[in-house]
C-alpha positions in Angstrom: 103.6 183.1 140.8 99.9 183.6 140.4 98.9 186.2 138.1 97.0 189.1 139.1 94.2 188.6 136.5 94.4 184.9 137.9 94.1 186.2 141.6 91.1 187.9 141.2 89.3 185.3 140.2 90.8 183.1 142.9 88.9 185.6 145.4 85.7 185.7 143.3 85.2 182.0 143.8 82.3 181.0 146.2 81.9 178.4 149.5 79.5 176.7 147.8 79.7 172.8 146.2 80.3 173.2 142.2 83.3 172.2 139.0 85.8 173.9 139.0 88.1 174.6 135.0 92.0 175.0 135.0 92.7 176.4 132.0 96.5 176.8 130.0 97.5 179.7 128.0 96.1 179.3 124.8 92.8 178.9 126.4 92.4 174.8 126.3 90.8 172.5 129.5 93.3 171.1 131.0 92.1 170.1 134.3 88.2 169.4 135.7 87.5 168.6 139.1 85.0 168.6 141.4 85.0 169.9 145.2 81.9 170.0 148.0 83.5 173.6 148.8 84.7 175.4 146.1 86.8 177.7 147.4 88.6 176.2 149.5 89.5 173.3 147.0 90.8 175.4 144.2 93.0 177.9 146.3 94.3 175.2 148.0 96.4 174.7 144.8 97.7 177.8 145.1 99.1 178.7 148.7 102.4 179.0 148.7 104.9 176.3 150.3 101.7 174.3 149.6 103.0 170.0 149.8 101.8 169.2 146.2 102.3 165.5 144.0 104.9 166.5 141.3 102.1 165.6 139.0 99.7 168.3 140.6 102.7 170.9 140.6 103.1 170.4 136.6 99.1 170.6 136.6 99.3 174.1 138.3 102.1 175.3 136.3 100.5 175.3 133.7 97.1 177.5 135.2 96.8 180.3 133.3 93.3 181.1 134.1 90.2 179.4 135.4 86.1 179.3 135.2 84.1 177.5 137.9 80.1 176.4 137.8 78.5 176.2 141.2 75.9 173.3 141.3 73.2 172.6 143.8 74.8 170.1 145.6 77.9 167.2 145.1 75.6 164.7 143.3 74.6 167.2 140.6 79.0 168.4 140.8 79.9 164.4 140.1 76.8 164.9 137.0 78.2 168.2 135.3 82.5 167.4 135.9 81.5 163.8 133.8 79.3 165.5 131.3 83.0 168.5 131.2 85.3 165.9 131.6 83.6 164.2 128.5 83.2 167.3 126.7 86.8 168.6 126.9 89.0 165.4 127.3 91.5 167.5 129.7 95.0 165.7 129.8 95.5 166.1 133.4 92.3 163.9 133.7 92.0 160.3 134.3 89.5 159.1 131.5 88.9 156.1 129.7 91.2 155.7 126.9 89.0 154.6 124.2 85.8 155.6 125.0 84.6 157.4 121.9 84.4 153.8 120.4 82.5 152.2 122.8 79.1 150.8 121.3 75.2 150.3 122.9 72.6 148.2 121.9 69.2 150.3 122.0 65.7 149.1 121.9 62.7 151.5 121.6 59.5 149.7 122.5 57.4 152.8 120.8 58.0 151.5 117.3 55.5 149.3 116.4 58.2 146.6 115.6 61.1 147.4 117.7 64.8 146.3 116.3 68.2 146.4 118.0 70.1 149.4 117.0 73.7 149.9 117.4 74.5 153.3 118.7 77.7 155.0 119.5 77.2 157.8 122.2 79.1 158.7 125.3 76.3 159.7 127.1 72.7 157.6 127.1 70.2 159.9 125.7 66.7 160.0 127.5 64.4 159.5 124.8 62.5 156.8 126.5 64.1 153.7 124.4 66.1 150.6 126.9 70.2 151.1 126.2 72.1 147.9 127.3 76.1 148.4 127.6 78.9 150.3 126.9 80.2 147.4 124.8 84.3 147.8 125.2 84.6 144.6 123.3 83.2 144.6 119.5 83.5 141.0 119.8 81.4 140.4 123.0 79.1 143.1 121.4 78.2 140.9 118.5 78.6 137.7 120.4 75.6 139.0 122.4 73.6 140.5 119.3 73.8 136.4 117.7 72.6 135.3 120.7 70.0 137.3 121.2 68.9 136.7 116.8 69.0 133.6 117.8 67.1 132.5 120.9 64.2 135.5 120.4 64.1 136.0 116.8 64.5 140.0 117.2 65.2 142.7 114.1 68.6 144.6 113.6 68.0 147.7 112.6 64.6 147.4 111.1 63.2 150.8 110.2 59.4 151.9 109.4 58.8 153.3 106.5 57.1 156.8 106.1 53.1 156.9 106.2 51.8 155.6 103.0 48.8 153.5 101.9 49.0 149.9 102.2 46.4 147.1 101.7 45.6 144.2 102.9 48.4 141.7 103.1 50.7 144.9 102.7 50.6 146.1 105.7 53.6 145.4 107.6 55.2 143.6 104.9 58.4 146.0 104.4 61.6 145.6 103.9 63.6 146.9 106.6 66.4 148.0 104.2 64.6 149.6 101.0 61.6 149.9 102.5 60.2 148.4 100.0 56.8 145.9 100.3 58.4 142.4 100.6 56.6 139.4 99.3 58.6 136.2 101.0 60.4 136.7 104.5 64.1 137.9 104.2 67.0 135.6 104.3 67.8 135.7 108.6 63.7 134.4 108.6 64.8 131.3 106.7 67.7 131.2 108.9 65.1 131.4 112.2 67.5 134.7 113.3 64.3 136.8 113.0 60.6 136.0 113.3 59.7 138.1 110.1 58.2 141.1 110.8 59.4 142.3 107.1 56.6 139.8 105.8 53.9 140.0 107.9 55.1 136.7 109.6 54.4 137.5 113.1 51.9 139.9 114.5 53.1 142.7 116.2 52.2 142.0 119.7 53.9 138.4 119.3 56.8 140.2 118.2 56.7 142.6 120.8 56.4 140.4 123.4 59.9 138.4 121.7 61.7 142.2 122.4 60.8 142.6 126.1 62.3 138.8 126.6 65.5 140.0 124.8 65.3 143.3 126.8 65.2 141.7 129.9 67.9 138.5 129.1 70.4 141.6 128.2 69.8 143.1 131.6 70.9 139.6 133.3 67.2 138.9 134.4 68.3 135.0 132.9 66.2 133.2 135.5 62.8 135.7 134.9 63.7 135.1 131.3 63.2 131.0 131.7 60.3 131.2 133.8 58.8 133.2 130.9 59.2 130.7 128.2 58.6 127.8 130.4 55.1 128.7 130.8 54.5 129.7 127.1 55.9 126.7 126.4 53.2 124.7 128.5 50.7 127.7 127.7 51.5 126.7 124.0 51.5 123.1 124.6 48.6 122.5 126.4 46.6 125.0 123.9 48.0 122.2 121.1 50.1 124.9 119.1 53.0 122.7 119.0 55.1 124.9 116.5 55.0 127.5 118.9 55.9 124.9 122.2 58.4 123.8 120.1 59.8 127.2 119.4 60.2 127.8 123.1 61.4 124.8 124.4 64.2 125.8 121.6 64.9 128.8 122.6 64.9 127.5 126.8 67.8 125.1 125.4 70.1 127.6 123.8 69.6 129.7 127.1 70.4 127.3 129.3 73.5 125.9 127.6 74.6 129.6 127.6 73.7 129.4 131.2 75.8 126.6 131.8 79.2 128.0 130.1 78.4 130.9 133.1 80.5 130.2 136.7 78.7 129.9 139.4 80.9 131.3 142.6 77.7 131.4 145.3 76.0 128.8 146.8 72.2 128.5 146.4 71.4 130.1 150.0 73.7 133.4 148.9 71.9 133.6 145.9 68.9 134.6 148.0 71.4 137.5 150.1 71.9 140.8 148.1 75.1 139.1 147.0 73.4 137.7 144.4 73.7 141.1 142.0 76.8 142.6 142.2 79.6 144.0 139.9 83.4 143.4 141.5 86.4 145.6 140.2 89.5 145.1 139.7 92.9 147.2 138.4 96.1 147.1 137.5 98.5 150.1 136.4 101.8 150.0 133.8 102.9 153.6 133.6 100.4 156.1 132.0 97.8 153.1 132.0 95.8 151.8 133.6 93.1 149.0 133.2 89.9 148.4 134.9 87.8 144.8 135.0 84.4 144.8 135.8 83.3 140.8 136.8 79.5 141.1 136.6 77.7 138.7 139.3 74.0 137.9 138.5 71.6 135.3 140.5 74.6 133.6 141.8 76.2 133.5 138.5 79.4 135.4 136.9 77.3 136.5 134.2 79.8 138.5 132.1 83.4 140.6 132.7 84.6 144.0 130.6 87.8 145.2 130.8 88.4 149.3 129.9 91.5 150.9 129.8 92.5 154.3 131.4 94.9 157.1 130.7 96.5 159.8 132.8 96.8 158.0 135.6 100.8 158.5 136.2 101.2 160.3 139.9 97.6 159.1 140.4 96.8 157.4 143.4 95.3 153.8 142.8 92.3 154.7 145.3 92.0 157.7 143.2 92.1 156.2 139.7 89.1 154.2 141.4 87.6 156.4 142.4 87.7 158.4 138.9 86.4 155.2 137.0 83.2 154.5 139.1 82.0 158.4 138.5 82.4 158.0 135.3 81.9 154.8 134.4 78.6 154.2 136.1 77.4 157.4 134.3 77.9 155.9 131.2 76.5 152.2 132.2 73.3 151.3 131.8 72.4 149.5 134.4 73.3 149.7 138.5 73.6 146.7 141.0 73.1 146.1 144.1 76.1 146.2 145.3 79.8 147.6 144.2 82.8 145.4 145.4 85.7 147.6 145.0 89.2 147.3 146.0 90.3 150.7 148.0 87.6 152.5 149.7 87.3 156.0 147.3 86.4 159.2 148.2 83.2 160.1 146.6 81.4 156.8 147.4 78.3 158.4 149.5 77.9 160.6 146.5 78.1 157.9 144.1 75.5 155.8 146.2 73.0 158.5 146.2 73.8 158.6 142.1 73.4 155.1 141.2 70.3 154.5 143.9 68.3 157.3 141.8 69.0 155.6 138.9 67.7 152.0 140.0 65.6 153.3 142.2 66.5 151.5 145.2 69.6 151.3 147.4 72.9 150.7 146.3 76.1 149.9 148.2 79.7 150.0 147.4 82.1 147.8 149.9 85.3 146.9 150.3 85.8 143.3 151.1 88.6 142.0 153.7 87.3 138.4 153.2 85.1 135.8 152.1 83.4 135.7 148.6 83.1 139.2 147.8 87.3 139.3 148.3 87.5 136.5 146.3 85.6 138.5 143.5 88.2 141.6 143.7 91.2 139.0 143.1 89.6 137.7 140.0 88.8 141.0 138.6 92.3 142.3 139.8 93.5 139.2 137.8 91.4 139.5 134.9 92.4 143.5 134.9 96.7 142.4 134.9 96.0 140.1 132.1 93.9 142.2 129.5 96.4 145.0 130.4 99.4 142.7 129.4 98.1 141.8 126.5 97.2 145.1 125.0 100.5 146.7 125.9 102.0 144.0 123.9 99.6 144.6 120.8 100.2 148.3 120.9 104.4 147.6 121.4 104.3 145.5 117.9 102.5 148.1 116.1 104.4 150.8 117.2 107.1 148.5 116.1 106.0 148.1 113.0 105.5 151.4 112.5 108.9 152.3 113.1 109.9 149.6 110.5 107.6 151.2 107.9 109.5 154.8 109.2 112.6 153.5 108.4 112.2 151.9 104.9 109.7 155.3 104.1 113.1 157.3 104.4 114.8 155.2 102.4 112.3 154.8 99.9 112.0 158.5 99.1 115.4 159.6 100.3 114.5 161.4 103.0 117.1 163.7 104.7 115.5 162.9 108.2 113.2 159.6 109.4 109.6 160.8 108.5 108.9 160.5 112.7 105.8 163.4 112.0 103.7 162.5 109.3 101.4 165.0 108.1 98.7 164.5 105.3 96.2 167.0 104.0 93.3 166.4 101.8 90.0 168.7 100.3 86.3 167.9 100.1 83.7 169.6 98.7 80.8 169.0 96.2 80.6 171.7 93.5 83.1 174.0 95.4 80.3 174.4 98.4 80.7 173.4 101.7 84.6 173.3 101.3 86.6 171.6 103.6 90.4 170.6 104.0 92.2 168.0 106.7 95.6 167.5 108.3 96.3 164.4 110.0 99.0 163.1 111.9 100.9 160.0 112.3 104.1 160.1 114.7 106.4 156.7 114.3 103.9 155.3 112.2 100.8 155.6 113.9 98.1 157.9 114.3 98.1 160.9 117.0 94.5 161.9 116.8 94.7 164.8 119.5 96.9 166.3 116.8 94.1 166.3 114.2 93.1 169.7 112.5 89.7 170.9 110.7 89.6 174.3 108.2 86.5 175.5 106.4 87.8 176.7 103.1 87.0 180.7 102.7 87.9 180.9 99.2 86.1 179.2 96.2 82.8 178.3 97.3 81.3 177.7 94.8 84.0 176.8 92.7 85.1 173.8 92.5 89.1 174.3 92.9 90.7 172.0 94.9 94.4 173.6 93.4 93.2 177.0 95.6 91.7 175.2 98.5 94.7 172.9 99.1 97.1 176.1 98.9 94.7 178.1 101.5 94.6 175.6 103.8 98.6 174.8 104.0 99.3 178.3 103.7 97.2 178.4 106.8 98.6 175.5 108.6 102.1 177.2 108.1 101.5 180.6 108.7 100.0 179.1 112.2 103.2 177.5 113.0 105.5 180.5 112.0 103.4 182.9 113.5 103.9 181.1 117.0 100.3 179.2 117.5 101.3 176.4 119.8 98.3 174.3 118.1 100.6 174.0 115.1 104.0 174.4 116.3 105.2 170.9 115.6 106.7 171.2 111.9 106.7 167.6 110.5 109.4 165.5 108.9 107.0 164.7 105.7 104.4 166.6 104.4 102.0 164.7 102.4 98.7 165.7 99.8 96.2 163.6 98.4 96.8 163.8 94.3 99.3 164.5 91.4 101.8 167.0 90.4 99.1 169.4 90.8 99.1 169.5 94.1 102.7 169.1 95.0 102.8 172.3 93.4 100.6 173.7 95.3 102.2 172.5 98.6 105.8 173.8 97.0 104.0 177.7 96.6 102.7 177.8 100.4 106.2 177.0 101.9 107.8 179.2 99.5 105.8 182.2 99.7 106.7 181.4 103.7 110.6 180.9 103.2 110.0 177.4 104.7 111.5 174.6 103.2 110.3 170.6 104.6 110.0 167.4 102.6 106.9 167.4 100.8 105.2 164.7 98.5 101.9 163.9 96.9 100.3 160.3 96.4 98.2 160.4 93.5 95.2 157.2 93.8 94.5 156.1 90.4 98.0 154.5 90.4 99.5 155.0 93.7 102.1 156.8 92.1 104.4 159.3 94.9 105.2 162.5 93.2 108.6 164.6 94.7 110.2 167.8 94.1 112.9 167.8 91.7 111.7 164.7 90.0 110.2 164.8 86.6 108.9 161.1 86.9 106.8 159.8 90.0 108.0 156.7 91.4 106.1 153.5 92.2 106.8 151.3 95.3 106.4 147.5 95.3 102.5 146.9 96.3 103.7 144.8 99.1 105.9 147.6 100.6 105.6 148.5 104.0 106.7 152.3 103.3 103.8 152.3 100.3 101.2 150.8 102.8 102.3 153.2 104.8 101.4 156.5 102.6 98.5 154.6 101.8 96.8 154.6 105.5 98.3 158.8 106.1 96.1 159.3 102.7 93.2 157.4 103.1 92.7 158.8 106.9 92.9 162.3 105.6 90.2 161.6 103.2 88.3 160.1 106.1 88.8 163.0 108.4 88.1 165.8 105.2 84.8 163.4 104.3 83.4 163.2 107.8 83.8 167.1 108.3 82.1 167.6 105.0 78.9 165.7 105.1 78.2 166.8 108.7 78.8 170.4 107.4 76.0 169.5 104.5 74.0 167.9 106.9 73.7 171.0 109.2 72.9 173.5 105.9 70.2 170.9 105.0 69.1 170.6 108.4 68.5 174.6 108.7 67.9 175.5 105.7 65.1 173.3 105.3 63.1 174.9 108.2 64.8 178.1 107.9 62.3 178.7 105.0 59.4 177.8 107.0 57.0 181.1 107.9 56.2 180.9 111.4 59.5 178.5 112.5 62.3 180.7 114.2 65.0 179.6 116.3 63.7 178.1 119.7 61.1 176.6 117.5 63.3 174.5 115.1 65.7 173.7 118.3 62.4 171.7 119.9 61.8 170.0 116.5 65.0 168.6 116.0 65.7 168.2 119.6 62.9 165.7 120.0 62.6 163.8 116.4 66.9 164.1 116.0 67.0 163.8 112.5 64.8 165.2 109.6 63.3 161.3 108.5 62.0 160.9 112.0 60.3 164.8 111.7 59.1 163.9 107.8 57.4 160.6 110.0 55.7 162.4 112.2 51.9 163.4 112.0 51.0 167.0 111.8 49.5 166.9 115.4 52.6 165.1 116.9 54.6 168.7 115.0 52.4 170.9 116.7 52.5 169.7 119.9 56.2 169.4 120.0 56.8 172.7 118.3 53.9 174.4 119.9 52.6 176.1 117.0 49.4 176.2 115.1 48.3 172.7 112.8 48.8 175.8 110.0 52.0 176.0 110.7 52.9 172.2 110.9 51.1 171.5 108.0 54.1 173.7 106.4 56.6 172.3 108.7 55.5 168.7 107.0 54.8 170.2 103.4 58.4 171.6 103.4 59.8 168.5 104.1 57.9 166.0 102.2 58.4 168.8 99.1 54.4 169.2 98.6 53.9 172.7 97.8 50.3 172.6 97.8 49.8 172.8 101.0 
């Protein structure tokens, strides 16, 4: 039964292509999707006798309300539902599992000596630097990044120092760490997995020749990449700079045997077709999971395979699922092929071209192969797909295994009247009582349930440094929540636990009582790992190699990661705005188009006073302060 209040909006909605929100009744995204005609998409969910998938029928039971954007046309839909979908995490959605850890490698050729940077991001930000992944594999990742130290000598994370006078020899001769002048190379010089930049070892144009070679070998242009050194090499050797010759006909050696570890699955006149560039795709599904192989094909060669795992897929259609993983996916990668070998044709492919084409510029195709090479490449993807999902269902069914185990003894070691199945742990930070933050985690059978994860800012205190009166707001809070009928916090667990001593437990005792709630509650103090419990005039100690201790020893530490994490980005926002906040002449808009373009206040503190007013669009008055307030010169 559709509400009126539901209804109304249900006429309101336009003929027009756009996203479209389901919402459930405590406000939360459930659902985004995307339609070519709005309206007709969305009410189709609700006619009645409508033939809906039991999944979808759950989905819409669960509508209590719903907002819709209308976009310009179903390439800019397919943009906005990733950048929602990303944004809200829905549960009805099919998403990648895991991708809030997925890494990049990013190289900004404006720095006068550009360094690999690992960044973590969903979405790749357009501020004119190359980005080269998602990275689902750490391993892979860092595989890559010794490679690429190896064969073109090239910075991690080397960072210029801000503006100061420098002489001579100095110039250039920093240490990428302290920043502070370096006389002899660093350690990965010696080791030839850098060419020394730190010391003034190589100029920069050298060195920034060295990047665009590494640029280009991690976009798979391997061939390009040998032609290059080869003729440096002869360049070099015919020039009789035989250190350098030597160099490269080093680095052509390690490329090639990498080369040569690579398949090659086309023949030499395919490698001239469009075949020759192409990523193939594979799945395979086990209930709520599913996982996705990408087999990358470069010049002939199978140059590299990733393997990302899905959720929500149960009910979901495998041409769907697909279909859901290429939108998204290739929003997130950073680079298109050619062509796109799938497995089931999918819905939104002519969109999808149109996507990826803009973003390489020229044409790309996706295809469905019946036969011949580009089949072949489906079945080992498909293959590839069944096996990495095989093998992480049985890593995740031994830890939850072992979590259990460390359940069970965890009752037994604190003589619990229930197994501790819901873990909850709580923890404070602050510095000086200000910016006053407290945590509660979750851990069901033994592992962590991170959707169940809860932030409070501390109202009382600040300023005063009290972490008795801040742990007794914030479970006082978390429990009036649950008995007051939030459904955020409806879960009561089997084991409450706080970071500290006797101190605490007490506190933890007052909030339920002043509640008339009584659950298992006990506090972990650090210094000696000592577990503190009502009715007990002692604390007890567990065996260090306890499973039950270890444990109590992750629920706590986590905690103090969550309530850390929440408190410096806290700090780092007040410093942030306070320090321009005090600026005559900045307001709001202004300081947005600061930060928006230098992202962090060290970048901004870099910057010269006519790069400020540019950017800001102010006076050189007025960035003069900007750069006074930040560099803490007050005689400006």
């Amino acid at each position: 039964m559709v509400s009126p209040a539901l209804q109304e909006k249900l006429d309101q909605i336009p003929a027009a292509p756009g996203v479209y929100l389901f919402k459930d009744v405590v406000g939360d995204v459930i659902y985004v999707g995307k339609a070519l005609v709005l309206r007709n998409r969305v009410r189709s969910y609700f006619q009645p006798g409508a033939d809906l998938h039991p999944r979808t029928q759950l989905l819409v039971a669960r509508v209590r309300d719903l907002d819709f954007i209308v976009a310009e046309s179903e390439l800019e839909a397919i943009v906005l539902e990733f950048t929602l979908i990303q944004k809200h995490r829905p549960r009805f959605n099919v998403r990648s599992r895991d991708d809030k850890s997925y890494l990049y490698l990013r190289i900004d050729l404006r720095e006068e000596f550009p360094a690999l940077y690992l960044v973590r991001q969903r979405v790749i930000a357009n501020d004119g630097a190359r980005y080269f992944g998602p990275y689902p594999s750490t391993r892979a990742m860092w595989d890559t990044i010794r490679l690429v130290r190896r064969v073109f000598g090239v910075c991690q994370r080397f960072v210029i120092p801000a503006k100061k006078t420098l002489t001579g020899a100095d110039v250039g001769a920093l240490n990428p760490v302290s920043r502070r002048i370096r006389m002899r190379p660093c350690l990965d010089y010696h080791l030839k997995r850098c060419l020394g930049p730190c010391a003034g070892a190589v100029s920069s144009d050298e060195y920034r020749r060295a990047v665009r070679k590494a640029g280009d070998f991690l976009d798979s242009k391997h061939d390009f990449v040998l032609k290059q050194l080869r003729q440096e090499m002869e360049r070099a050797s015919a020039e009789q700079r035989f250190e350098h010759a030597a160099r490269f006909r080093d680095q052509i050696a390690a490329l090639e045997r990498t080369l040569e570890e690579q398949h090659i699955v086309l023949s030499e006149g395919d490698r001239r077709s469009p075949h020759f560039e192409a990523d193939a795709i594979g799945c395979a599904f086990q209930e709520d999971t599913a996982c996705m192989a990408v087999v990358q094909v470069r010049n002939g060669r199978i140059s590299g395979q990733d393997s990302f795992l899905l959720t929500a897929v149960s009910g979901v259609s495998a041409a769907e699922v697909v279909n859901e993983f290429v939108k998204q996916h290739y929003q997130q990668a950073t680079f298109a092929p050619r062509r796109m070998l799938l497995p089931y044709e999918i819905e939104d492919a002519t969109a999808v071209e149109q996507l990826l084409a803009q973003r390489r510029g020229t044409k790309v195709r996706l295809e469905t192969p019946q036969r011949g090479e580009g089949r072949e490449l489906v079945r080992r993807a498909t293959e590839n797909a069944e096996h990495h999902l095989r093998v992480e269902l049985e890593r995740e069914s031994a830890e939850q295994r072992r979590g259990q185990e460390a359940v069970g003894d965890l009752q037994k070691a604190l003589a619990l009247p229930v197994t501790p199945r819901r873990i909850e742990a709580f923890d404070i930070s602050n510095i000086q009582g200000t910016n006053a933050v407290g945590s509660m985690i979750v851990f069901e059978n033994g592992l962590a349930k991170r959707s169940d994860y809860r932030r409070f800012r501390i109202q009382i205190g600040q300023g005063e440094p009290n972490d008795y009166a801040m742990m007794h707001e914030v479970l006082s809070r978390r429990l009036k929540a649950a008995v007051s009928g939030n459904v955020k916090f409806a879960h009561l667990p089997d084991l409450m636990l706080v970071d500290g001593g006797a101190g605490q437990l007490k506190m933890a005792l007052s909030a339920m009582e002043s509640l008339d709630l009584q659950l298992p509650v006990a506090a972990l103090a650090k210094e000696h790992e000592e577990i503190y419990l009502p009715a007990r005039s002692a604390p007890i100690s567990l065996p260090e190699h306890s499973r039950a201790l270890h444990l109590l020893q992750r629920v706590r530490d986590e905690a103090h990661r969550f309530a850390v994490s929440y408190h410096r980005t806290l700090r780092a926002k007040e410093v942030r705005e306070s320090v321009l906040d005090g600026v005559p002449g900045v307001g709001e808009k202004r300081k947005q188009r600061l930060l928006s373009h230098f992202h962090s206040l060290r970048k901004l503190r870099e910057a010269s006073v006519d790069e400020i007013a540019s950017t800001a669009g102010c006076s050189q008055e007025i960035a003069e302060r900007i750069l006074a307030a930040l560099t803490g010169d007050t005689t400006t």
